[in-house]
C-alpha positions in Angstrom: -70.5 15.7 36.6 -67.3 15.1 34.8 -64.1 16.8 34.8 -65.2 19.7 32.0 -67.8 20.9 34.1 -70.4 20.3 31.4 -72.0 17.6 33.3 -75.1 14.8 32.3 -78.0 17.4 32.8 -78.6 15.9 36.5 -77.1 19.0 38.0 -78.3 22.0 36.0 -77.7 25.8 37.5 -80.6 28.1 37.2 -81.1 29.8 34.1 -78.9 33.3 34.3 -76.3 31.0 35.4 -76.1 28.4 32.5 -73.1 30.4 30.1 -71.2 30.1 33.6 -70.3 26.2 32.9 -69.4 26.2 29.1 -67.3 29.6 30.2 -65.6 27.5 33.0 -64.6 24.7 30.9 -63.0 27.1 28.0 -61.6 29.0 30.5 -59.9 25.4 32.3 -58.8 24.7 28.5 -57.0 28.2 28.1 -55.4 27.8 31.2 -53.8 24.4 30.3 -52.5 25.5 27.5 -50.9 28.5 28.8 -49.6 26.6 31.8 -47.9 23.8 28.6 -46.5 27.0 26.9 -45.0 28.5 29.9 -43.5 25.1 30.7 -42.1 24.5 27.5 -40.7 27.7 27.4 -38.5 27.3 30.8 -37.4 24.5 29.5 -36.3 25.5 26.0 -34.3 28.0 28.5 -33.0 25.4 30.9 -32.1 23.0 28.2 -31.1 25.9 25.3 -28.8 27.4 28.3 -26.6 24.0 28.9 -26.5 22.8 25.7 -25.1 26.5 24.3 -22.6 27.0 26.7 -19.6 26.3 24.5 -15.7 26.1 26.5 -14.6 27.7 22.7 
């Protein structure tokens, strides 16, 4: 099997169980791209914080 869970067909789960792997691998996808926006956003903050602090 490789990292998306899809696999090569040597591992395959019993039938009621086959939507579980596609499901995983969409649901690993969402996750990484929530975890990017959540990062970017901090660091729009972090970065949008000391670059707007003006002395004037």
């Amino acid at each position: 099997m490789d990292s998306s869970t899809i696999g090569y067909g040597d591992l395959v789960l019993p039938r009621p169980w086959r939507l579980l792997g596609p499901v995983e691998g969409l649901t690993g996808i969402l996750m990484c791209g929530l975890s990017t926006g959540l990062f970017v956003a901090l660091l729009g903050r972090v970065i949008g914080g000391k670059v707007g602090d003006d002395p004037d």
